[in-house]
Each structure stands twice: as structure tokens, then as C-alpha cells.
C-alpha positions as CSV (number, residue, x, y, z in Angstrom):
1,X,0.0,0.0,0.0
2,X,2.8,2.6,0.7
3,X,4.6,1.6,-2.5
4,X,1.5,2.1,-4.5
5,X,1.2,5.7,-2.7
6,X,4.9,6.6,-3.2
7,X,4.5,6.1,-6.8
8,X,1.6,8.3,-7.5
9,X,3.0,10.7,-5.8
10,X,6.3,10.6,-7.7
11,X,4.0,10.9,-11.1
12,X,2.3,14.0,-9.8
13,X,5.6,15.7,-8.8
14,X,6.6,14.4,-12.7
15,X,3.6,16.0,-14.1
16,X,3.5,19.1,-12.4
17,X,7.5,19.8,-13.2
18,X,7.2,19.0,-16.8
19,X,3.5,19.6,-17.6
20,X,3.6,23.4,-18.4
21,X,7.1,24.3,-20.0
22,X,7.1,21.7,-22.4
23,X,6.5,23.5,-25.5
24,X,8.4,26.0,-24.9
25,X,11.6,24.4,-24.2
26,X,10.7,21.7,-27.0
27,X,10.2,24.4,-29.5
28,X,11.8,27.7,-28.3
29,X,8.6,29.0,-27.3
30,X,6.8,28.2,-30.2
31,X,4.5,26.0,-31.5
32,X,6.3,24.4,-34.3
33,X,9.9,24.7,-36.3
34,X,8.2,26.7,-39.2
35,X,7.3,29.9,-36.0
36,X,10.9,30.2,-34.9
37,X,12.5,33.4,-35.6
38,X,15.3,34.1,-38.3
39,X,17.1,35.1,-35.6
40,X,17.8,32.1,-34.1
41,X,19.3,30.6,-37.9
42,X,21.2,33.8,-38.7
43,X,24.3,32.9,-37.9
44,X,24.6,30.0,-40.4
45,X,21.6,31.3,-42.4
46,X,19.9,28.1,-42.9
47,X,17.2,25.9,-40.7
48,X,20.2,23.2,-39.8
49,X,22.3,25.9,-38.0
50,X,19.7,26.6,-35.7
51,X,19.9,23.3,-34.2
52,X,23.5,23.5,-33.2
53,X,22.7,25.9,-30.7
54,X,21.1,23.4,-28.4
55,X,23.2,23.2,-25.5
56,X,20.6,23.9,-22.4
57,X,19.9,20.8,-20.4
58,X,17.1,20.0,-18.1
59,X,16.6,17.9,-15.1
60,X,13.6,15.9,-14.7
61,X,12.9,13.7,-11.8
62,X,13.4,9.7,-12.8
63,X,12.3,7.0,-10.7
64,X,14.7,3.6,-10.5
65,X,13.7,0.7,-8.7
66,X,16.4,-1.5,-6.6
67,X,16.0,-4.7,-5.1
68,X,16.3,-5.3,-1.5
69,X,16.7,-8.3,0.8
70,X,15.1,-8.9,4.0
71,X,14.2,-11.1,6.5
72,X,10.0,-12.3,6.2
73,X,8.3,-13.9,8.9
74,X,6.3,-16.6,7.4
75,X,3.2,-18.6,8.9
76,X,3.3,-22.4,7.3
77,X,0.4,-25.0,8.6
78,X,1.7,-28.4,9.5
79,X,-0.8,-31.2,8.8
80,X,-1.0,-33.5,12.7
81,X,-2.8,-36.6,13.0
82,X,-4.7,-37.9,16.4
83,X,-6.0,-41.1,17.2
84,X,-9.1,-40.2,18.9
85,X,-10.9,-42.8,21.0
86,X,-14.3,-44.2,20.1
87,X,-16.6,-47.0,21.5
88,X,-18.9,-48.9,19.9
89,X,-21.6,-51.7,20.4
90,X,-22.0,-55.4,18.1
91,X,-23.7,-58.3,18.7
92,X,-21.6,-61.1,18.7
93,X,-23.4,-64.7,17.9
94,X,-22.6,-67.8,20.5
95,X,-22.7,-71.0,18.6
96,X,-24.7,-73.8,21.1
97,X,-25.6,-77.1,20.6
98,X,-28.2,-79.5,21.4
99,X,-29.1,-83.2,20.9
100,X,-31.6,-84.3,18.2
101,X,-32.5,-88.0,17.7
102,X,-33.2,-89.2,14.0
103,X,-33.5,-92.6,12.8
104,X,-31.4,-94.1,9.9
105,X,-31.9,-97.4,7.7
106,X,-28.5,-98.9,7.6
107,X,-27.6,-101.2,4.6
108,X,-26.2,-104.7,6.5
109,X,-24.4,-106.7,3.4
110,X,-23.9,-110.5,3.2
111,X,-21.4,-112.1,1.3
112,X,-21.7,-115.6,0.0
113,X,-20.5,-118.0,-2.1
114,X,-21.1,-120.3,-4.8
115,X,-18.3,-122.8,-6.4
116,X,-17.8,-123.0,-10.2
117,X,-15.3,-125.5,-11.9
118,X,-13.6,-124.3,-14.5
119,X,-11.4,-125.8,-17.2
120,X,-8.1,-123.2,-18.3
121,X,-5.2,-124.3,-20.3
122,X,-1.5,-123.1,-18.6
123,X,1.7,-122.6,-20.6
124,X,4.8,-124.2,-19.0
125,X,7.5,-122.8,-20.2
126,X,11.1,-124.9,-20.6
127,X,14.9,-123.2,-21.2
128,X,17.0,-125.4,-23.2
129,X,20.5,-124.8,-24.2
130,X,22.2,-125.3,-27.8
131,X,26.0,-124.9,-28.1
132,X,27.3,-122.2,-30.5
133,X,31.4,-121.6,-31.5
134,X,32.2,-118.3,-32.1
135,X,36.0,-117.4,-33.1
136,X,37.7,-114.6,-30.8
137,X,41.2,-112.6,-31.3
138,X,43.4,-112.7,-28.2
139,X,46.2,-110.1,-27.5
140,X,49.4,-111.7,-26.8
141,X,51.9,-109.4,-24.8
142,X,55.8,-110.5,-24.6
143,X,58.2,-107.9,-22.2
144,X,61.6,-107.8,-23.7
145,X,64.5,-106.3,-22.6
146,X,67.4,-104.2,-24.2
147,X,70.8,-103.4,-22.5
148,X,72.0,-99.8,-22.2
149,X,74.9,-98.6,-20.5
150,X,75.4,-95.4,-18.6
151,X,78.7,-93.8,-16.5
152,X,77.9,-92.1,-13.1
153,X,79.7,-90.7,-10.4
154,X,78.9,-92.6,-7.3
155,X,79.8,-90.2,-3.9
156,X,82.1,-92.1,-1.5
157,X,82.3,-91.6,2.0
158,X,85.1,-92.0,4.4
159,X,84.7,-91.8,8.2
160,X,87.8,-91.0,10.5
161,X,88.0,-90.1,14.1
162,X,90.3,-87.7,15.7
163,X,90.9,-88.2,20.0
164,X,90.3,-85.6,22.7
165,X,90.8,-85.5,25.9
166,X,88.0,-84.0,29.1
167,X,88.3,-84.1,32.5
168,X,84.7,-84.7,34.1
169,X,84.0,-84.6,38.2
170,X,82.2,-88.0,39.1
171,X,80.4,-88.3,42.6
172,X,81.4,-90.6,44.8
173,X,79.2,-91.5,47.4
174,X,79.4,-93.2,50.9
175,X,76.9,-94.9,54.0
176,X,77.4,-95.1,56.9
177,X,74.9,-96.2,59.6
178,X,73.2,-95.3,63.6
179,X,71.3,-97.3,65.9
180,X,67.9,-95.2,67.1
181,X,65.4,-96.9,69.4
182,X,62.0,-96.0,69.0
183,X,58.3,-96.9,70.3
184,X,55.9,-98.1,68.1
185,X,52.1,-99.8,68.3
186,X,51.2,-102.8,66.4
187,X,47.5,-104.0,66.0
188,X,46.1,-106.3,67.2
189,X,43.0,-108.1,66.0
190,X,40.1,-110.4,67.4
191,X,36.7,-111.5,65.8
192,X,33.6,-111.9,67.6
193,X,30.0,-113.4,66.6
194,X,26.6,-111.2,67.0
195,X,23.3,-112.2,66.2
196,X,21.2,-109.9,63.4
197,X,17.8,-110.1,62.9
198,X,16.5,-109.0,59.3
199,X,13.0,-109.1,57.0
200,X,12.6,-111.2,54.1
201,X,10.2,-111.8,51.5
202,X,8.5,-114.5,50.3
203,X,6.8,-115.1,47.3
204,X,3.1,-116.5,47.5
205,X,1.0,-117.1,44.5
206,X,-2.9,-116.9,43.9
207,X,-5.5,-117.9,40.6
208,X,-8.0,-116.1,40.0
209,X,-10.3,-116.5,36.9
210,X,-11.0,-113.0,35.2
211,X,-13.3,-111.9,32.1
212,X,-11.3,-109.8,29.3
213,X,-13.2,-108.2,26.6
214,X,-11.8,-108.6,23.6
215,X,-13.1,-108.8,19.5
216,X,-11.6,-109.0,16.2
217,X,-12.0,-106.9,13.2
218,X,-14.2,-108.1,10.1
219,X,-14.2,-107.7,6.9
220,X,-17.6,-106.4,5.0
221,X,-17.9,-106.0,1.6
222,X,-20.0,-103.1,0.3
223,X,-21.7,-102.6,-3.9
224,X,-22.6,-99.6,-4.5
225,X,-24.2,-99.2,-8.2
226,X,-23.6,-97.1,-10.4
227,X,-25.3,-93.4,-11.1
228,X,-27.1,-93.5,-14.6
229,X,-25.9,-91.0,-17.2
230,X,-27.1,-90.0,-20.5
231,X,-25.3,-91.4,-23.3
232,X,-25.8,-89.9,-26.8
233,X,-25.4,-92.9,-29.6
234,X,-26.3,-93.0,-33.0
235,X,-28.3,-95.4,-35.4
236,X,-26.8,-97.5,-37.7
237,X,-26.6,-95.8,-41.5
238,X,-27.6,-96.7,-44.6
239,X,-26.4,-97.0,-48.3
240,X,-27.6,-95.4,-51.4
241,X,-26.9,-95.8,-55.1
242,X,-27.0,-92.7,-57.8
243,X,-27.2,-94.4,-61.1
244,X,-26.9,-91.0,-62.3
245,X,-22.7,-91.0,-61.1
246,X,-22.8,-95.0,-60.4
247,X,-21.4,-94.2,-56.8
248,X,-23.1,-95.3,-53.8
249,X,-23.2,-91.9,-50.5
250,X,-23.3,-93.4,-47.0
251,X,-26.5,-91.6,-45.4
252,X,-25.4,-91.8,-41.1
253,X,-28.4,-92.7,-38.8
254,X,-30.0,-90.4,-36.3
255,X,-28.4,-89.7,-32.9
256,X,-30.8,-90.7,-29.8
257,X,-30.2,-90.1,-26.0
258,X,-29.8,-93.8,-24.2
259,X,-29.4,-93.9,-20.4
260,X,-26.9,-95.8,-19.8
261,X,-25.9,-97.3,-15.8
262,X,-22.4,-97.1,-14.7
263,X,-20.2,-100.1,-13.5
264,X,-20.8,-100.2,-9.0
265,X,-18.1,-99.5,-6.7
266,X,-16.8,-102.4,-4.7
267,X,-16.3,-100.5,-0.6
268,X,-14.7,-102.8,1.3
269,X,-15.0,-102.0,5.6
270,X,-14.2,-103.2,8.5
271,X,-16.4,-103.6,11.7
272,X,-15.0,-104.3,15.2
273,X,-16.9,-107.6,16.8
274,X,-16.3,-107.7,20.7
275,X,-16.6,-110.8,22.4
276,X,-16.1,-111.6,26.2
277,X,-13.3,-114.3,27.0
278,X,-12.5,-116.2,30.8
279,X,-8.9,-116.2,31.5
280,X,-7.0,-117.5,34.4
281,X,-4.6,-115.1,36.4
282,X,-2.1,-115.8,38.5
283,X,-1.0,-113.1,40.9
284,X,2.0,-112.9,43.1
285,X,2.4,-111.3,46.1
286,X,5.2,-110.3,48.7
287,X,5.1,-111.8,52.6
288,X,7.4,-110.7,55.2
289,X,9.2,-112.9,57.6
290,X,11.9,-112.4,60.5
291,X,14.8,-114.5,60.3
292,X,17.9,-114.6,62.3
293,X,21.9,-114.7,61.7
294,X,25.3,-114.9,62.4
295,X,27.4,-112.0,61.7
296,X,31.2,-111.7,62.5
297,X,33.0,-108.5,63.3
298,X,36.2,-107.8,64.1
299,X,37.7,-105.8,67.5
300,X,41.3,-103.7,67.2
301,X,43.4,-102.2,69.7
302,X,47.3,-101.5,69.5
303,X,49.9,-102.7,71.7
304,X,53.3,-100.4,72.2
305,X,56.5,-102.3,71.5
306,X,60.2,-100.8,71.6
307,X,61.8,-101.1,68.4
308,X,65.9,-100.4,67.5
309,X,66.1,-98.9,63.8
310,X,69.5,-98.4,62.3
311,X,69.1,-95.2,60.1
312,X,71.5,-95.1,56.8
313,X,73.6,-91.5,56.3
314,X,75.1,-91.0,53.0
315,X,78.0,-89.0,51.6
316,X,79.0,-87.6,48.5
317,X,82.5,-86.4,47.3
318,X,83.6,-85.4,43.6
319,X,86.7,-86.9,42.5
320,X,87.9,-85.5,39.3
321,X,88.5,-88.0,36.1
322,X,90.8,-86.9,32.9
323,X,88.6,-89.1,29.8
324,X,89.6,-89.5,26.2
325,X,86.8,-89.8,23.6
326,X,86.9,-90.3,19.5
327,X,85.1,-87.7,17.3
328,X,84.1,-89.1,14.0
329,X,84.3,-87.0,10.8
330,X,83.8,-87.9,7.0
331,X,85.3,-87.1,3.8
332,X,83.6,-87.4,0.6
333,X,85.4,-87.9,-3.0
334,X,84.0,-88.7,-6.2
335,X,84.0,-92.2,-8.2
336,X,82.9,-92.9,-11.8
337,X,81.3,-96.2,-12.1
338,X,79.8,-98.0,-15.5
339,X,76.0,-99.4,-14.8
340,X,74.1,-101.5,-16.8
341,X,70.5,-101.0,-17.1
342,X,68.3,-103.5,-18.6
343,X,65.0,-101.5,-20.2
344,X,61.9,-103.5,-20.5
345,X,59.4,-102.7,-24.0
346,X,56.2,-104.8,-24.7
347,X,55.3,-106.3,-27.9
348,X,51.4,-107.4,-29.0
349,X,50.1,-110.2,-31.4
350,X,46.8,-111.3,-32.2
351,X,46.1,-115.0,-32.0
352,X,42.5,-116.4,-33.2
353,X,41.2,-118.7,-30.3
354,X,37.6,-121.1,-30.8
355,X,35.3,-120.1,-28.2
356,X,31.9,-122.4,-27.0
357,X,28.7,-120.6,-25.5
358,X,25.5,-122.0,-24.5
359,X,22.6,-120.0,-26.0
360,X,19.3,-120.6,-24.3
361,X,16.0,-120.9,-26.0
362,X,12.6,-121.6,-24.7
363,X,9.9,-124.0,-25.6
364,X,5.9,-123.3,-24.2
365,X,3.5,-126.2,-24.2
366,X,-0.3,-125.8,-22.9
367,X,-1.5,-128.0,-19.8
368,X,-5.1,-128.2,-19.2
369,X,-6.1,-127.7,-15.3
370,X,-8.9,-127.3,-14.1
371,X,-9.7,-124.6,-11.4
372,X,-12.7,-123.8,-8.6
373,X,-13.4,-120.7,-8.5
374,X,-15.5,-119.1,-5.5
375,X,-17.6,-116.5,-7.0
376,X,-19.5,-114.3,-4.6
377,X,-22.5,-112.5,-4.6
378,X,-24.0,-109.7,-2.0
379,X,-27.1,-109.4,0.1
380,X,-28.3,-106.2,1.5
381,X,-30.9,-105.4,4.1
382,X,-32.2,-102.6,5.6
383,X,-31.7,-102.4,9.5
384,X,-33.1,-99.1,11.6
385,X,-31.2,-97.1,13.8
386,X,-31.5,-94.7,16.0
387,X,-28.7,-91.8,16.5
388,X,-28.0,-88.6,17.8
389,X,-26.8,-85.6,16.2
390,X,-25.9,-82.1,17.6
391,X,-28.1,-79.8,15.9
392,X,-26.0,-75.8,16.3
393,X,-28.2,-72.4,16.9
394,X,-27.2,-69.4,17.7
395,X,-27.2,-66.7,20.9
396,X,-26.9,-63.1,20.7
397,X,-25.4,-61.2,23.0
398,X,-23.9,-57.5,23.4
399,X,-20.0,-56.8,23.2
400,X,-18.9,-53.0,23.3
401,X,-15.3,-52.6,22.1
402,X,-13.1,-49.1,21.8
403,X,-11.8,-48.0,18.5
404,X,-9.6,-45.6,17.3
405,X,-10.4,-42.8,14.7
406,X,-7.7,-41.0,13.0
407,X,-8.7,-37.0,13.3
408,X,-6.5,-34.8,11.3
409,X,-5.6,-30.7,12.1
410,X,-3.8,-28.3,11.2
411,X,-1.6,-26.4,13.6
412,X,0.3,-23.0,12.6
413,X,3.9,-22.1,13.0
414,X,5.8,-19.5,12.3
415,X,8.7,-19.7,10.3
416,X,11.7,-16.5,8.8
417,X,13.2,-16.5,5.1
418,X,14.4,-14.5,2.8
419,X,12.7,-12.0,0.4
420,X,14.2,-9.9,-2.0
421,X,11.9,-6.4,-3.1
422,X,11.8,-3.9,-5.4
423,X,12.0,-0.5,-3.5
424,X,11.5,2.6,-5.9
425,X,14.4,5.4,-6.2
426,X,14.0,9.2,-7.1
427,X,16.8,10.7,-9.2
428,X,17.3,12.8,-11.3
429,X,17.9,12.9,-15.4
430,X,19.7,15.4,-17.7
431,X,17.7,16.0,-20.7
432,X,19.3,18.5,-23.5
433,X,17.9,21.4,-24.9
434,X,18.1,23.9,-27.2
435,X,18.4,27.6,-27.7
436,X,15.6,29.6,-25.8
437,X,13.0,30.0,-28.9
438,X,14.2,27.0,-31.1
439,X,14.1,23.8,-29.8
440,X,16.3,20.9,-30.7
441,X,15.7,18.0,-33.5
442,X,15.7,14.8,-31.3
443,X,17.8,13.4,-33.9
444,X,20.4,16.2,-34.1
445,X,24.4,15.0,-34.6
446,X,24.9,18.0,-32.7
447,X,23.1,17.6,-30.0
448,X,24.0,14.0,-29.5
449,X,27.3,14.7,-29.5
């Protein structure tokens, strides 16, 4: 707002400086070129001259804008979350149960079976051998040997001793012996006999007769028949001769729906039988009894008895010995010897050998035998039963429960930066002018000069 006022008061000032001498200092005081006076040309006496004499200027108030930088508080809204808390009510279902009798027809299956003779014819199959010679080539390898002779120098070593003499301090050592008498306790020892009583048991068996339940799993057999489906077959066709092109066309039959039933299902299940079963049963069980025994121990005391000990003293003296001992040292030299090497090379020949293999073949001849064959064949019949089934249903009740709902706000901060403005600037501007009645050509030399 205060920039917008400084501005339209720097145009006013502008107007009001400039506004009323303008056509006078443009044109001299007059309106136009063509009114100046010859005067103001005389000294060159043409209209060009005039303009030289332009050398007034004038100042008129400019405004410049600059740009400043300075520090801006700013206001920037941050975006905050809030879990607010919330409750709420649901009914929740309770699954219960209760028991429903139904009856059932259960399918009980019979198996039996009927004997059929029948006649098949087996193959019996026999492996006999034929011989067969078949001619094979052997490799033959012989090792033979050729001689070659080489020269090498064999190393021979010499060992020789040299004598030195060390003199070395050996101990000598000698005993000698004192009689000490000392006391000293022996032990004596005496068994005794004591009576112990201890507890033993003894075994004593009873029989007792005892009913096990027991069963054994059988086998039931179970047909199921086969669901009836829908089958799609077609009629048999017919033939047709053209004696117009002598050819006979195959004319197919109609296509009918045929229900057809599919093959039963064998179920084979098995069925626990329980059956109640006497056994005898033997138990054992544990009877004390007291019984009596010896038992040894053994009584210890000491007895003192003087004792004369002869205790050994032993001393040692070095006695130097001069010794003389032989240090080995070898010499090596150098001997060329001729050795004779026998190398070994292989040689190979074929040699053709007769070979016999056995080459099994097999004959099959058909035995007739004659076979029983059980063939069985199921009953079924209908027995009632009564179960019970848990039937569910269900039982409403009240739950409340606390939620969370996410509320979102904005909260104001304040925050400083940097700002650069444009500030406006009053100076001031030379603009040249010309003589006081003839004003210049804007596009004077002269005056731009």
C-alpha cells in the first residue's frame, strides 16, 4: 500500500514539473519549427544551424527501482494426526448345541459264495541250451628287454675319528649307619560273633479266573451301483446308389439319448466284533518274615613295642677323572662307475582262439487244469437305527469394544526467510535542450554529441 502511494506521488511531482514548459523548451517557445524566428538561424543562415545551438539541459525527476533483501516472517500450517478414541456396540453370535434324535436305515451286506469249476489251459515254459562256437582274437603281450649302458659318479664316503681329551668330576658317594630306638604300636586283631535279625520276603502265588473283553476286526464288503448317465449314440446308417454318377453316398443314422448305468463301486469296511473271553490269572504277592543270623565283626586295639632302627647316612664327594673320547668326521670324493640297465618294452600279437557258449532258447507247451473258482454275490438289508446328532443355533449377545479414529488438524507455525523487493528510487535525469525559442531535432548530430 505505501509503495503504491509513493508512486503516485512521484508521477504527480513528474507531471506538475514537466506539464507546463514543455512546448516552450521543446520548440523555443513556439508551437512548431516553421514559427521560430530568423534570428535564431542567422548565424549560419539556414534551418540546420539553428539546431547546433542546443546546449541547455534539463533535469527531470526519474524514478529507479532496486532490489532489497530482508528477512519475512512466514506462517506455514503443519498437517498433525490424532488417534481419537471411540466405542462402539455389536452383537456377537454364541454358537450352542443340542441333541436331536433321528433314525437311519443302515444297509447290513452279506457275502456268499457259490463254487464254479472251471477248465483253463496253462503254458509251461522250458529253457533249453544249444552250443554255439564263435571265433575270438586274443592279444598276446611279450616284455623284452634291451641293455643300455650309462657312466655315473657314485659319492664315496670316508669316516675318521680324531681323539680328545676332558676331565669330568664323578660323585662318589658313601653310608654309613646309627642305631635309634623307637616306640611303636602294632595291632592287634580279634573276631567276635553277633546275632542280626533281618526281614525277608517271600513269594506267594494266587489264581484267580478273570473276564477280558476282547473282538476281532471283520471284513464287510460293500456294492454300491452305479449313477445312470445320459449317453448320446447314434443309429446305424444306410447305403444309397446314384445311377446318375454309379457311386453309392453313406447316409449316417439319427443320434438318440440312451441312459446308460455305470459299473458299481466295490467299498470294502471293517467292523469291530467284541466278544467276552475267561482267562486264568495268576497273581504274586510279597510276605514278610523275620529270620535270624550270624554276623562276624572284628575288635582292634594297639599294643606299644620298643623297636631299635639303624638309620643309613650318606655322603657324596667329587673326584675328578681326565677321559679321552673319538670324534668321527667324514670325507667325501668322487668315483665314476659304468651301470648297466636292462629296459623293458612290450610287444602285441593277435592270435585267433575257438570259443563255445551256450545260447538258451525256450519252448511253451499248454497244460489243461482245471480250477474252482468261489464267485461271490451280495445281500443287502435294511436295518433301523436310532442316532443322535448335535443340531448348532445361535445366541446373541452384546459386546462393546473401543476403537480408534484417526482426526487430522492443522496447527500454525511460524517460520523467517528471505525475500528480496523492489523499492522505488527518485533521481534525477539530464535531458538537452536547445536555444531559448528553437528547440532541438531529437535526432540532431549535434546535440547527440
Amino acid at each position: 500500500m505505501s509503495r503504491n502511494l509513493l508512486c503516485t506521488a512521484l508521477a504527480a511531482l513528474l507531471l506538475l514539473v514537466t506539464g507546463g514548459g514543455t512546448a516552450k523548451a521543446g520548440y523555443c517557445g513556439a508551437a512548431s519549427y516553421g514559427s521560430c524566428e530568423t534570428s535564431c538561424a542567422a548565424p549560419c543562415g539556414e534551418y540546420l544551424a539553428a539546431r547546433s545551438c542546443c546546449v541547455k539541459t534539463l533535469k527531470v525527476p526519474a524514478i529507479t527501482w532496486e532490489q532489497q533483501c530482508c528477512m519475512v516472517n512466514k506462517i506455514v500450517f503443519d498437517r498433525v494426526t490424532e488417534k481419537v478414541p471411540c466405542t462402539r456396540t455389536r452383537t456377537v453370535y454364541d454358537t450352542c448345541y443340542r441333541d436331536e434324535c433321528y433314525t437311519v436305515c443302515r444297509p447290513v451286506y452279506t457275502t456268499c459264495y457259490k463254487e464254479c469249476v472251471q477248465k483253463v489251459c496253462k503254458p509251461v515254459y522250458t529253457t533249453c541250451y544249444r552250443d554255439e562256437c564263435y571265433k575270438v582274437c586274443r592279444p598276446v603281450y611279450q616284455t623284452h628287454y634291451r641293455e643300455c649302458v650309462q657312466r655315473i659318479c657314485k659319492p664315496v664316503y670316508t669316516t675318521h675319528y680324531r681323539e680328545c681329551a676332558y676331565t669330568v668330576c664323578r660323585p662318589v658317594y658313601q653310608t654309613t649307619y646309627c642305631e635309634v630306638q623307637c616306640t611303636e604300636y602294632r595291632t592287634q586283631v580279634q573276631t567276635c560273633m553277633k546275632t542280626v535279625c533281618y526281614t525277608s520276603c517271600k513269594p506267594v502265588y494266587d489264581t484267580c479266573v478273570v473276564n477280558v473283553c476282547c473282538g476281532e476286526w471283520k471284513t464287510y464288503t460293500e456294492t454300491i451301483p452305479g449313477p445312470v448317465c445320459c449317453k448320446t449314440v447314434r443309429d446305424a446308417g444306410t447305403w444309397h446308389y446314384d445311377p446318375c454318377t454309379c457311386c453309392s453316398h453313406y447316409t449316417p443314422g439319427c443320434c438318440r439319448q440312451v441312459q446308460v448305468q455305470c459299473p458299481p463301486t466295490i467299498v470294502c469296511r471293517k467292523m469291530w466284533c467284541p466278544k467276552t473271553v475267561q482267562k486264568t490269572v495268576t497273581t504274586c504277592r510279597m510276605v514278610k518274615e523275620v529270620c535270624q543270623k550270624q554276623v562276624p565283626y572284628t575288635v582292634c586295639h594297639k599294643v606299644p613295642v620298643c623297636v631299635t632302627r639303624r638309620i643309613p647316612k650318606t655322603t657324596c664327594t667329587m673326584v675328578q677323572e681326565c677321559r679321552t673320547r673319538r670324534i668321527p668326521y667324514t670325507t667325501c670324493c668322487m668315483t665314476e662307475q659304468c651301470v648297466t640297465r636292462r629296459i623293458p618294452y612290450t610287444t602285441c600279437h593277435m592270435v585267433e582262439q575257438c570259443c563255445t557258449r551256450k545260447v538258451p532258447y525256450t519252448t511253451c507247451q499248454m497244460v489243461e487244469q482245471c480250477i474252482t473258482k468261489r464267485i461271490p454275490h451280495t445281500t443287502c438289508q435294511m436295518v433301523q437305527e436310532v442316532r443322535t446328532r448335535k443340531v448348532p443355533y445361535c445366541t446373541p449377545r452384546c459386546v462393546t469394544e473401543t476403537y480408534y479414529k484417526c482426526h487430522t488438524r492443522c496447527v500454525p507455525r511460524t517460520v523467517q526467510c528471505m525475500e528480496t523487493r523492489c523499492v522505488p528510487k527518485l533521481t534525477c535525469k539530464h535531458i538537452p535542450l536547445g536555444c531559448g525559442k528553437v528547440a532541438c531535432d531529437p535526432g540532431c548530430s549535434t546535440c547527440t554529441q
